[in-house]
C-alpha positions as CSV (number, residue, x, y, z in Angstrom):
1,X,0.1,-4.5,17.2
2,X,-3.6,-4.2,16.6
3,X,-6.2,-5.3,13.7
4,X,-8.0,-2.0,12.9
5,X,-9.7,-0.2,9.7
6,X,-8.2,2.7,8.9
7,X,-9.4,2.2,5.6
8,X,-13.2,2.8,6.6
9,X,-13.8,6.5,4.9
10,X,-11.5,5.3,1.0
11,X,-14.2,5.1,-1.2
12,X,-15.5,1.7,-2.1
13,X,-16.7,0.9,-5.7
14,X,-18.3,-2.7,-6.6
15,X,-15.6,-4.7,-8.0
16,X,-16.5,-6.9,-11.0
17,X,-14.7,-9.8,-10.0
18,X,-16.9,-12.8,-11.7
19,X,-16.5,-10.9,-14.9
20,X,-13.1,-10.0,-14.3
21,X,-11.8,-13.6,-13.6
22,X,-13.6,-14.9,-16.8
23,X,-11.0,-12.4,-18.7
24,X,-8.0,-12.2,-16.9
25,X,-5.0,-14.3,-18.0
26,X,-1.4,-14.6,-16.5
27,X,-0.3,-12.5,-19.2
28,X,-2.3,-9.7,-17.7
29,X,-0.6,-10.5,-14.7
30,X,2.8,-10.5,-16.1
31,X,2.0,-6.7,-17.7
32,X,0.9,-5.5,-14.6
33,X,3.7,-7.2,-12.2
34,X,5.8,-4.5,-14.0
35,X,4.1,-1.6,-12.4
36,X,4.6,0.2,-15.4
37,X,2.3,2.5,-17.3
38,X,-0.3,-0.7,-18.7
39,X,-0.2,-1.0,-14.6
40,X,-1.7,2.9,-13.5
41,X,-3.0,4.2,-16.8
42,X,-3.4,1.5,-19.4
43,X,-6.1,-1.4,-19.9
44,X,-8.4,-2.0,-16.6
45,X,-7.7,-5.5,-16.9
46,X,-3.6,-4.7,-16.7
47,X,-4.6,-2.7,-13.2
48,X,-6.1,0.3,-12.6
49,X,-7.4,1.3,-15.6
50,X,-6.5,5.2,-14.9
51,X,-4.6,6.4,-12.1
52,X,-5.1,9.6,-11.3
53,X,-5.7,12.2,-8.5
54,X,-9.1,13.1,-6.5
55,X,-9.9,14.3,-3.4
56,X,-12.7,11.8,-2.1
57,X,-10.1,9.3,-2.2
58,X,-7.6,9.9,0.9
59,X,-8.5,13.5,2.7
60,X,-10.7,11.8,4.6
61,X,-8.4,9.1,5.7
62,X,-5.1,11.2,6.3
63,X,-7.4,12.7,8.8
64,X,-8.2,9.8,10.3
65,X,-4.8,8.4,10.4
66,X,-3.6,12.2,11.6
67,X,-5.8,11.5,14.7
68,X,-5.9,7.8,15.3
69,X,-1.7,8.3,15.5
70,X,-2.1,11.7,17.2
71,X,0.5,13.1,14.6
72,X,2.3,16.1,15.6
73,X,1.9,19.5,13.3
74,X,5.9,18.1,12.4
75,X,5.8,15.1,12.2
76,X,7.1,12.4,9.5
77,X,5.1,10.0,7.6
78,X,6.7,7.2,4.8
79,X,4.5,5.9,2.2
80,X,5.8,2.7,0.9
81,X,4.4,1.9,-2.0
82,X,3.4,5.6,-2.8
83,X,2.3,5.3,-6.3
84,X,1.5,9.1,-8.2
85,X,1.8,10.6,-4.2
86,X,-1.9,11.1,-4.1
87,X,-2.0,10.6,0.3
88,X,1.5,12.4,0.1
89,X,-0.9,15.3,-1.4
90,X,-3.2,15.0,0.9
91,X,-1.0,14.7,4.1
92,X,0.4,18.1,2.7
93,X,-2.5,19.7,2.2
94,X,-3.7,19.0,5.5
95,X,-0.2,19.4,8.0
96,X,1.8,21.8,5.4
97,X,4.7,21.1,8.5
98,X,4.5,17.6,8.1
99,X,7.5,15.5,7.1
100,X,6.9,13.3,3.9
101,X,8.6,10.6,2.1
102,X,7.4,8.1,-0.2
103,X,8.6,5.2,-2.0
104,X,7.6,3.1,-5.0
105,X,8.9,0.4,-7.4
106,X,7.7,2.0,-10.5
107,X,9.9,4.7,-12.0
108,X,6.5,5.0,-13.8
109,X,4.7,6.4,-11.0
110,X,6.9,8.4,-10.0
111,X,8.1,10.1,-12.9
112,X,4.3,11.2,-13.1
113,X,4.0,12.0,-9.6
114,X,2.2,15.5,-8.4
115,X,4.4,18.0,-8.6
116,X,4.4,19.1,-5.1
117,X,5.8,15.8,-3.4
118,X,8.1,15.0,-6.5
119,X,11.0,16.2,-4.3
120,X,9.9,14.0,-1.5
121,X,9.1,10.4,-3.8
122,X,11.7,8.2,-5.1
123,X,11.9,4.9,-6.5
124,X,13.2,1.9,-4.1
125,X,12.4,-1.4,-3.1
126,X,10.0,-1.8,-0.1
127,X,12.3,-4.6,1.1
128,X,15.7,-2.1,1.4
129,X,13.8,1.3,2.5
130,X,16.7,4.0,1.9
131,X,15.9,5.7,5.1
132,X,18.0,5.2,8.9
133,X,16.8,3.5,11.6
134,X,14.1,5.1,13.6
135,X,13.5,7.9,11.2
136,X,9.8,8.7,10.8
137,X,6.5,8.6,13.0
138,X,4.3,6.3,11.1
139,X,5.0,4.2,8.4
140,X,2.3,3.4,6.2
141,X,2.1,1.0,3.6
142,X,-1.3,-0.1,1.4
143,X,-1.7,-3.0,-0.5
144,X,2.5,-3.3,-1.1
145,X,4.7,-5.6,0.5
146,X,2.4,-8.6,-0.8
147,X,3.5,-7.9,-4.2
148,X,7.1,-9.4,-3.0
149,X,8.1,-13.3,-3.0
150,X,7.5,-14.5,0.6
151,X,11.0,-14.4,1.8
152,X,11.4,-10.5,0.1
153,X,8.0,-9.5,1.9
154,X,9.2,-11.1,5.1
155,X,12.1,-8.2,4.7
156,X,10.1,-5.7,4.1
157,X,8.3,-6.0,6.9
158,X,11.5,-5.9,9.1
159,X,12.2,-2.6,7.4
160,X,8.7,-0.9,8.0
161,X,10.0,-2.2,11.5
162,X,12.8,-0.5,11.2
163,X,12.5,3.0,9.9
164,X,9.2,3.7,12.1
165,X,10.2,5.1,15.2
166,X,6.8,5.0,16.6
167,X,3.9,4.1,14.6
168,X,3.2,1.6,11.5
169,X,0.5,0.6,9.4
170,X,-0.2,-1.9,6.2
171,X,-3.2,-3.5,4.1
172,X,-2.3,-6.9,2.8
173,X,-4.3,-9.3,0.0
174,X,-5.9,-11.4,2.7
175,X,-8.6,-14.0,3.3
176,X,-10.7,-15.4,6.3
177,X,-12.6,-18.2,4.0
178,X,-12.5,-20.4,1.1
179,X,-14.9,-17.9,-0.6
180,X,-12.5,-15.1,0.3
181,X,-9.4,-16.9,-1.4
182,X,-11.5,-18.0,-4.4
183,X,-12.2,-14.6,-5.2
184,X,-8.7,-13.4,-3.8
185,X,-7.2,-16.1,-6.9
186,X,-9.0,-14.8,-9.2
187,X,-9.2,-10.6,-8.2
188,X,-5.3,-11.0,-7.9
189,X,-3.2,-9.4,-10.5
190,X,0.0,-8.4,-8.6
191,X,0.4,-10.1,-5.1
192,X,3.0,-12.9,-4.6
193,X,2.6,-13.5,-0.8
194,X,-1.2,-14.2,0.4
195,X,-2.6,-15.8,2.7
196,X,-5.4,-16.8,5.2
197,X,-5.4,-13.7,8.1
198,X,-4.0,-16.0,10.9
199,X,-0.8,-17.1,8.8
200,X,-0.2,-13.3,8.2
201,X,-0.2,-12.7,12.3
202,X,1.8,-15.6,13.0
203,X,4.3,-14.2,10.0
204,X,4.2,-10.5,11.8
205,X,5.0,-12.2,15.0
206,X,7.9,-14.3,13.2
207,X,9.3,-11.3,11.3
208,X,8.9,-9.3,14.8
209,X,6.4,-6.6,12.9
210,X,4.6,-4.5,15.8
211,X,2.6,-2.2,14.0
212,X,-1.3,-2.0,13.0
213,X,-2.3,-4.2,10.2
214,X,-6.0,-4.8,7.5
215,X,-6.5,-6.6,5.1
216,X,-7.6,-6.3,1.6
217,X,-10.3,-9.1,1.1
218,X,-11.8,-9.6,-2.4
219,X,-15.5,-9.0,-2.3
């Protein structure tokens, strides 16, 4: 289990968070909690404000996951959390034999996922993955399992656990600071579970979670 950014070549964008926080309401939160279309492709302050493919987002990062995990040609990768499948693209694109499977709670997102890993998405709950034991070589999972009540993230970690026979990775809503969780309160629109970085390694060691871990931190 190791702290590392494998997050380093996404795109970063400065994130209006002082004028954000002066706007956002719990209603907002409520509409995007539902991870439905407001969430991807409706109002910025519901989520994302338009969700929708380019390549400057992830082909540089499946690469670097690809050789940070030393990935075979055949090997399998779960996205939990996968969204429209935009990595699931990429990961194609760039290891045509690799093994994909992704997961989301939206039947949103993936009704309007590409249509090249539309047989390979389904919609699920990160904290029951539908997959057996041992069956893929890195799970990944970005900014997901916080979304779930403490007890429901806690299981979803023992999942990732389980169905990664090798490798794991996740981003979690984090902070090191009472700066950090100011602007963490009031960036958040969909997390349940966060915390300061040192509860979320005791809660990995608790919950036995052995793979990589970042965090998100509101800046």
């Amino acid at each position: 289990m190791a702290e590392i950014n494998l997050m380093n070549r996404y795109p970063r964008s400065k994130r209006p968070i002082d004028e954000r926080a002066k706007l956002i309401t719990e209603a907002h939160r409520q509409v995007a909690r539902q991870f439905g279309p407001e969430f991807f492709d409706g109002d910025r302050l519901h989520g994302y404000g338009g969700y929708s493919y380019h390549p400057r987002f992830w082909q540089e990062t499946v690469k670097l996951f690809r050789d940070h995990y030393g990935l075979a040609d055949d090997a399998s990768v779960l996205d939990v959390g996968c969204g429209k499948g935009f990595m699931l693209h990429d990961f194609k694109e760039l290891m045509p034999n690799l093994q994909v499977a992704g997961l989301d709670i939206s039947e949103y997102a993936i009704a309007n996922a590409m249509e090249d890993v539309k047989p390979f998405v389904q919609v699920g709950n990160a904290k029951a993955l539908p997959y057996p034991d041992d069956s893929f070589d890195l799970v990944i999972s970005i900014n997901t399992v916080h979304n779930l009540p403490l007890e429901e993230c806690k299981q979803s970690l023992r999942e990732i656990e389980r169905v990664s026979r090798r490798h794991a990775f996740l981003i979690v809503d984090a902070w090191h600071d009472d700066t950090e969780k100011l602007r963490m309160h009031q960036w958040n629109l969909t997390a349940l579970t966060y915390m300061h970085v040192d509860n979320w390694i005791r809660l990995f060691d608790e919950v036995g979670y052995q793979g990589d871990y970042y965090w998100f931190i509101a800046e």
